[in-house]
Structure formats: C-alpha cells, structure tokens
C-alpha positions as CSV (number, residue, x, y, z in Angstrom):
1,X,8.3,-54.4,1.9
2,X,5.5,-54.8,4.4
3,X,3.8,-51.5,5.6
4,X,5.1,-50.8,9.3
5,X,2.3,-49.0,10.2
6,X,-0.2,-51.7,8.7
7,X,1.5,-54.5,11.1
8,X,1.6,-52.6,13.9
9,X,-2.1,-51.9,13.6
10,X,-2.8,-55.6,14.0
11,X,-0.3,-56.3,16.9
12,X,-2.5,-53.0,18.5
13,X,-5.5,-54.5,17.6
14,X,-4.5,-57.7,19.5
15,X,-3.5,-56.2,22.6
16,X,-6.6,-54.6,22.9
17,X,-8.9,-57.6,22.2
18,X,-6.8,-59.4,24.3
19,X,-6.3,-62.7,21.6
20,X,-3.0,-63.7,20.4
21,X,-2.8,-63.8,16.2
22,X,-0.6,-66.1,14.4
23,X,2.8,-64.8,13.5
24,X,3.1,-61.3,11.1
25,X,5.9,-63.6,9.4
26,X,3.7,-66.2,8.4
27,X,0.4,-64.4,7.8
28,X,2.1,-60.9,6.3
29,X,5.1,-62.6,4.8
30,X,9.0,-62.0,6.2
31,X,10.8,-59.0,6.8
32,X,13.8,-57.7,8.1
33,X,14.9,-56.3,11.9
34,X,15.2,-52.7,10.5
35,X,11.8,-53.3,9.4
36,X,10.9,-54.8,12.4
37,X,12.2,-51.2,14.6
38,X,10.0,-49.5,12.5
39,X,6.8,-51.8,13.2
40,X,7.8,-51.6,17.4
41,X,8.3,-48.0,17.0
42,X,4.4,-47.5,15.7
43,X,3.5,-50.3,18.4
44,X,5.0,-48.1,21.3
45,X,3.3,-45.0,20.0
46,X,-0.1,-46.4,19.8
47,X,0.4,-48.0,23.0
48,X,1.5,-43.8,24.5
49,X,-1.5,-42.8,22.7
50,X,-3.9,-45.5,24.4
51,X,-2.4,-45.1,27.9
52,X,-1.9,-41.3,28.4
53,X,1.6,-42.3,29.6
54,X,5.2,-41.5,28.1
55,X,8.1,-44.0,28.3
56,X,9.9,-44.7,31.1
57,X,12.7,-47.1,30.6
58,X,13.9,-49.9,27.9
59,X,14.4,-53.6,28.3
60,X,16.6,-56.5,26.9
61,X,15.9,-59.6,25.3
62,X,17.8,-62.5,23.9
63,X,20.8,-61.7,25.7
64,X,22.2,-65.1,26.5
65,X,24.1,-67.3,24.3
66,X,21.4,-70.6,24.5
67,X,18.3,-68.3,23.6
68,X,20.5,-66.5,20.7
69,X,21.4,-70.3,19.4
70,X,17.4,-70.9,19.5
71,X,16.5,-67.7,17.7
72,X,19.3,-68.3,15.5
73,X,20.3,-64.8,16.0
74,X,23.8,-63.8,17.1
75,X,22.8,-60.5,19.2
76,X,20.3,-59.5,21.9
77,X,17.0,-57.2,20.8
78,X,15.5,-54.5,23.0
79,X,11.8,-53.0,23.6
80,X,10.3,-49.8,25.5
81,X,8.6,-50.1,28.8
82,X,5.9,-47.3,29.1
83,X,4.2,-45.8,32.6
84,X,1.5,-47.8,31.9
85,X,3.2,-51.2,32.9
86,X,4.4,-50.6,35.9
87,X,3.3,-52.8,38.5
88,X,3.9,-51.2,42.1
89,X,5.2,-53.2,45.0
90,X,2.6,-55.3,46.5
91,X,0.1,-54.7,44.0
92,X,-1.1,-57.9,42.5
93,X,-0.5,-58.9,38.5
94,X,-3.7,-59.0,37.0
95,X,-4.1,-61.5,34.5
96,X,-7.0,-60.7,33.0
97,X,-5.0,-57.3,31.5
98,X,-2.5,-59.8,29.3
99,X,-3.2,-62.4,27.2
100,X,-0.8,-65.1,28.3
101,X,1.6,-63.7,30.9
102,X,4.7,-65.2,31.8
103,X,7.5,-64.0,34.4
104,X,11.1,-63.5,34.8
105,X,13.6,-62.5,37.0
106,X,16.2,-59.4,35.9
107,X,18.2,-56.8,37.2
108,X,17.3,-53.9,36.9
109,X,19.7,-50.2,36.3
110,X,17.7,-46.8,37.8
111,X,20.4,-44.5,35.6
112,X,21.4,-41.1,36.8
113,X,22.5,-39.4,33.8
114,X,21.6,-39.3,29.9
115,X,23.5,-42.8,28.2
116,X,24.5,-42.2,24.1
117,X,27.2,-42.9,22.2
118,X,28.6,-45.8,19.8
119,X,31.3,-46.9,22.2
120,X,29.8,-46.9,25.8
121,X,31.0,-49.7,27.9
122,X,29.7,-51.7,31.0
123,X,32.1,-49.7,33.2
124,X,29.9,-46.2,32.1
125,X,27.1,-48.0,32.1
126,X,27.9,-48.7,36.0
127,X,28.9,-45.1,36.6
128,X,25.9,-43.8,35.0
129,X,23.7,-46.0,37.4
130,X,21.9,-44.4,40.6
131,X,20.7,-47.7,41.7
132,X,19.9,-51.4,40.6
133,X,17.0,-53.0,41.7
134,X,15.6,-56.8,41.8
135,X,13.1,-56.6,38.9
136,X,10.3,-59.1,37.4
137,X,9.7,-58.5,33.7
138,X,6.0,-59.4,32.9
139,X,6.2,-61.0,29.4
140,X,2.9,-61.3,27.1
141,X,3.2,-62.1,23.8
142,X,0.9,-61.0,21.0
143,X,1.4,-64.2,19.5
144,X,-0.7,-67.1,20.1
145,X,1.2,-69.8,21.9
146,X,4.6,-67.3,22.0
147,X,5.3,-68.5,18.4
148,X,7.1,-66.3,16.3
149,X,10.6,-65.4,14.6
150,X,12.9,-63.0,15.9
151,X,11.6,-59.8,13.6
152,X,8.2,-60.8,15.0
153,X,9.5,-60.6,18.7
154,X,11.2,-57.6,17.9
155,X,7.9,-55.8,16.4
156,X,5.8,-56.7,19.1
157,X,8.1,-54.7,21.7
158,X,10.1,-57.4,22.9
159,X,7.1,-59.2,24.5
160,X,7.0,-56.3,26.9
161,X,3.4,-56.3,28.9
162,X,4.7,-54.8,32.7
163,X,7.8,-54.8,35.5
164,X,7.4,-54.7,39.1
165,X,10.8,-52.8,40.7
166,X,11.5,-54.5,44.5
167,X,11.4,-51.8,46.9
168,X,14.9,-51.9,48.1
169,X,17.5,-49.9,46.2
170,X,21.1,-50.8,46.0
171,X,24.1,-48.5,44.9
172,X,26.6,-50.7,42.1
173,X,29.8,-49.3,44.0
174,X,31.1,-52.4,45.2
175,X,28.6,-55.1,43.5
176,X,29.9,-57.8,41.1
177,X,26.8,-58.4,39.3
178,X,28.4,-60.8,37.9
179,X,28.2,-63.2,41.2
180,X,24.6,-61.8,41.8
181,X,22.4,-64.4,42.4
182,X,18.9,-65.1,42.2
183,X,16.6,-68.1,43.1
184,X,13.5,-68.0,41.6
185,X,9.9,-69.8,42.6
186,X,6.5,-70.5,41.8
187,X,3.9,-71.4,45.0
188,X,6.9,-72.2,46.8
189,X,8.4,-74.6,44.6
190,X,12.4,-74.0,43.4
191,X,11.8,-73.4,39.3
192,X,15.5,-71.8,38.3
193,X,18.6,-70.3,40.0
194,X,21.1,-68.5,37.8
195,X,24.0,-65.5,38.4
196,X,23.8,-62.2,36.5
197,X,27.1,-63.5,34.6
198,X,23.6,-65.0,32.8
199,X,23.0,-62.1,30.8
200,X,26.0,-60.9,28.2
201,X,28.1,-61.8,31.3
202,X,27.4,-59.1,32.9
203,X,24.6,-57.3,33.3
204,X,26.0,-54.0,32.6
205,X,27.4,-55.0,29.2
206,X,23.8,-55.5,28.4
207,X,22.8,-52.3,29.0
208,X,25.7,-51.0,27.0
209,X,25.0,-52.7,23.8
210,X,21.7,-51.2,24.0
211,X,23.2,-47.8,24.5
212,X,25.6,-49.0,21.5
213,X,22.4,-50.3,19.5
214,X,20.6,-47.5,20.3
215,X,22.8,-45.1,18.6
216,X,23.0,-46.7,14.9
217,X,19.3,-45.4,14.8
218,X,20.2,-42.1,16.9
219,X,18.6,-42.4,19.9
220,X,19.8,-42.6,23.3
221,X,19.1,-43.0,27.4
222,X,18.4,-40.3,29.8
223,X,18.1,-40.1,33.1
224,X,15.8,-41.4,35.2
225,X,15.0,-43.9,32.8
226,X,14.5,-47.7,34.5
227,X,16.8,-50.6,32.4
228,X,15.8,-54.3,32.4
229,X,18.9,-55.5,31.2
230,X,17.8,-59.7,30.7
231,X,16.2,-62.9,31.9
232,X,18.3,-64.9,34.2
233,X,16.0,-67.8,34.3
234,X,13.6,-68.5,31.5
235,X,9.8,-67.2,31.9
236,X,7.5,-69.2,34.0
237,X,4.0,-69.0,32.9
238,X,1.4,-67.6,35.7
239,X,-2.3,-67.6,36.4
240,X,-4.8,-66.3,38.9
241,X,-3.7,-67.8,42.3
242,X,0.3,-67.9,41.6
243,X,2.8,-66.6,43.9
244,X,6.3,-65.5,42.6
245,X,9.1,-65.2,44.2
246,X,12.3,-64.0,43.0
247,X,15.4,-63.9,45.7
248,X,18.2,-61.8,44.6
249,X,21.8,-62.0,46.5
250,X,22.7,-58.6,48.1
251,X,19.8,-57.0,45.9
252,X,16.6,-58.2,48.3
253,X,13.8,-59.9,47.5
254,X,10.5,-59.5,45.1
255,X,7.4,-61.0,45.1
256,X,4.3,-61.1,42.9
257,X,0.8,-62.1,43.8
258,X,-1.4,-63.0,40.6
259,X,-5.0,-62.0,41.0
C-alpha cells in the first residue's frame, strides 16, 4: 500500500510551490478511498501546522448524480475547510495564493449544535442549523489541469483552497431549499442557474450523509462549525480582473472580486 504520509508530502509540497503535479494515481500507482482519508487527513494537518489555524467547517463534493456518473462513483466525498481559507465579505480572491482557482455556488449550514451519529437525517440536520448562508467554494486543485481520479480528489482535500460566506444570514424555519435558487455569473454574463434540489436533492441530506460518513471513521460535527454542502452549478475558472456573482432566492446575494 502507498505510504499516506509520503503522498501527502507531495500534495503539501505542491501547495506551497504553487504548481500542480500529475495525478498520485498515475505517478504513485492506485489506491483505495480508505487510503485516500488517510492521505487528506495528513494533508489537513500539515495545512494546520502551516497556517496557525484550526478547522472550522467541512465541505461536500460529488454530490450530484451527473458528476457521480463522471467519477464513476456512486456517493459524494467530503474535505475540511481550515481558518486559513476564509475569504471575508468584500475582500478580493487573490489568485496569485492558488494555483488554478475555480468557483462555485453552494449553500452553506452555520450549525448550532454538535452533529454525530450513523442515522442523522436532513430533518436534524435542519434543526441543528443556526443559519444558512449563500456561499462560494474556492476550488484549486493540486493537480495539473484538475486531472485526477476520485481517491486523488479525495486526498487532496476535496479540491478545497477558500469560501467566502455572504453577509446576510437566514434561519431554515420555513425555507424549502429544495426550491432555492441561484443564478450564477461571470463579468456580468449568465454562466448557470440551478435549485438546491441540485445537490442529493436537498441540501440538508448532504450534510447528513456526511454526518453519516463521518461516523464509520468516528468523527463527528460540532457547533459552530460552517457546512458547504455542494456545487449547484459546475466551477467556473477565474483570473485577475473577474467579477462573480452568485444570486441566491430568499438567501441574498454574493459577490467576489478577483485581484
């Protein structure tokens, strides 16, 4: 079996140079998701090191039914977010911090209370929740070109570079996030529109598979924590000089200057 620690040195060493590396699959040879945990877990520890920071939340990937299909995978995968990648309201996405940043539009949970358990459902999930947010998940992949299996995605923390929370703060009493919508553009232009039915169909059934998930490997959600539970819309790529703009239905609006 490939050495966890020895695979997550080189996905370390990448962040920090700042260059993508070919695919641990194909240069180290394959392994398996359990493996894969155990590479992320290293990756997320060295990253804490680095940054001084602690983590702060968790965040979804693969959770609709046409990006599973691509992946040939049949179930979502999750990653860490850590202090260090929040982006605050109005402050500008620096590219030259990532390697190839991309963007996308989620939903985001603010929970209010510790999440564990092998049987949590979307309706704890929702009563659990102090507030959901309009989020934009900052992808960067450590992989040159975003090229990579799903055990690589899954080792390099999801592709999980930063998230910028909208300022406005929404109770879930009443919401169907199911019918939340969101209209996402790039410099003005319309790139995507999509519902949060987009994600698991619902966006709280996200967030309880990974309280499900979590718990196989005995871990757990606590309070305070910030959940990005999915993409709506696929990632749009962005540079220096791009504006994004991601309109959310009931849930406000967020935007994100690229410097």
């Amino acid at each position: 079996m490939s050495d966890p620690r020895e695979l997550a040195a080189r996905l370390s060493e990448a962040a920090a140079n700042l260059v993508g590396i070919e695919a641990l699959t194909t240069t180290a040879g394959p392994f398996d998701v359990e493996t894969a945990y155990l590479v992320q877990d290293t990756v997320v520890a060295d990253r804490i090191r680095s940054s001084g920071t602690a983590i702060v939340g968790a965040k979804l990937g693969l959770t609709s039914v046409a990006k599973q299909r691509q992946m040939k995978v049949d179930e979502p995968l999750y990653g860490w977010l850590t202090g260090d990648m929040a982006i605050d309201v109005a402050q500008p996405l620096r590219c030259s911090r990532f390697i190839q940043p991309r963007c996308e539009p989620e939903i985001a949970f603010l929970l209010r209370q510790d999440l564990g358990g092998r049987h949590v459902t979307a309706s704890q999930v929702l009563a659990a929740t102090a507030a959901v947010y309009p989020a934009i998940d900052v992808l960067d992949s450590r992989f040159a070109g975003y090229s990579f299996t799903h055990p690589d995605v899954i080792a390099d923390n999801a592709s999980g570079a930063g998230f910028v929370l909208g300022g406005q703060a929404t109770g879930p009493s009443g919401l169907d996030l199911r019918l939340t919508g969101v209209v996402l553009e790039k410099n003005g232009e319309l790139v995507a529109t999509a519902a949060g039915a987009a994600v698991l169909g619902h966006p709280a059934a996200s967030v309880a598979w990974l309280v499900r998930a979590l718990a196989t490997r005995g871990r757990g959600l606590l309070a305070g924590q910030v959940v990005l539970s999915g993409a709506l819309t696929e990632a749009v790529p962005v540079s220096p000089g791009d504006v994004i703009v991601a309109r959310f239905d009931r849930l406000g609006t967020i935007e994100v200057a690229c410097r």
